[in-house]
N, C-alpha and C positions, 0 to 999 in steps of 0.2 A: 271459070272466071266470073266475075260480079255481072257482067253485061249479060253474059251466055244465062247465067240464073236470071237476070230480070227478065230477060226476052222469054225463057221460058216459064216462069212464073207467069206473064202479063199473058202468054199465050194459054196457060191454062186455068187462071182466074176471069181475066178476062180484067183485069186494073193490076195497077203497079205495085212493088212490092209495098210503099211508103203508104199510096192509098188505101191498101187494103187494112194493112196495121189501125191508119185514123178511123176507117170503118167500124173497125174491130172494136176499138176504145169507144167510138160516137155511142154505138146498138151494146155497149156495160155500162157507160154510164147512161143513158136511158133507162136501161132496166133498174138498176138502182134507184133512180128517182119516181119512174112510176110501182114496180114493186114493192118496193123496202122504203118509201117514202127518206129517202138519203137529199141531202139541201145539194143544191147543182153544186157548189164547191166543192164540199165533200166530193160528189162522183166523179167530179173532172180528177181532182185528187188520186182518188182511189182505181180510176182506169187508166193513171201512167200520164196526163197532162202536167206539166209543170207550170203552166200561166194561164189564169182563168179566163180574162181575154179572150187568147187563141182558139182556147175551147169553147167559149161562146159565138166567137163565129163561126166557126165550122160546123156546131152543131146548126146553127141559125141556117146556113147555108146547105147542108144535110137534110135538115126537118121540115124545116122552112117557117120555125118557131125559136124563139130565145129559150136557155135554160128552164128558167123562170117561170115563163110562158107554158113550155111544155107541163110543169107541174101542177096548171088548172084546171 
């Protein structure tokens, strides 16, 4: 069932399945912007965000820098 995989999942990640996914998307678009010089929009884009916003906060709240920020 969906509870029996989250429980297990959180037990062997150690975060949830939701968080791990945002995780996942935060640390590609990062690499996209500091390796491949890609504009924050683009990587939020291209690592499955659908609203730049969303993704700016989270990564803010993640890095503890803005998009933007992070590419200086």
């Amino acid at each position: 069932s969906e509870s029996h995989f989250r429980k297990l999942f959180t037990k062997h990640t150690g975060l949830s399945p939701k968080k791990y996914i945002i995780l996942k998307k935060l640390k590609n678009a990062y690499i996209l912007m500091s390796n491949y010089g890609v504009s924050p929009i683009q990587a939020s884009v291209e690592s499955g965000f659908s609203n730049y916003s969303e993704f700016s906060k989270l990564f803010k709240k993640e890095f503890g820098v803005s998009p933007k920020e992070s590419r200086l």
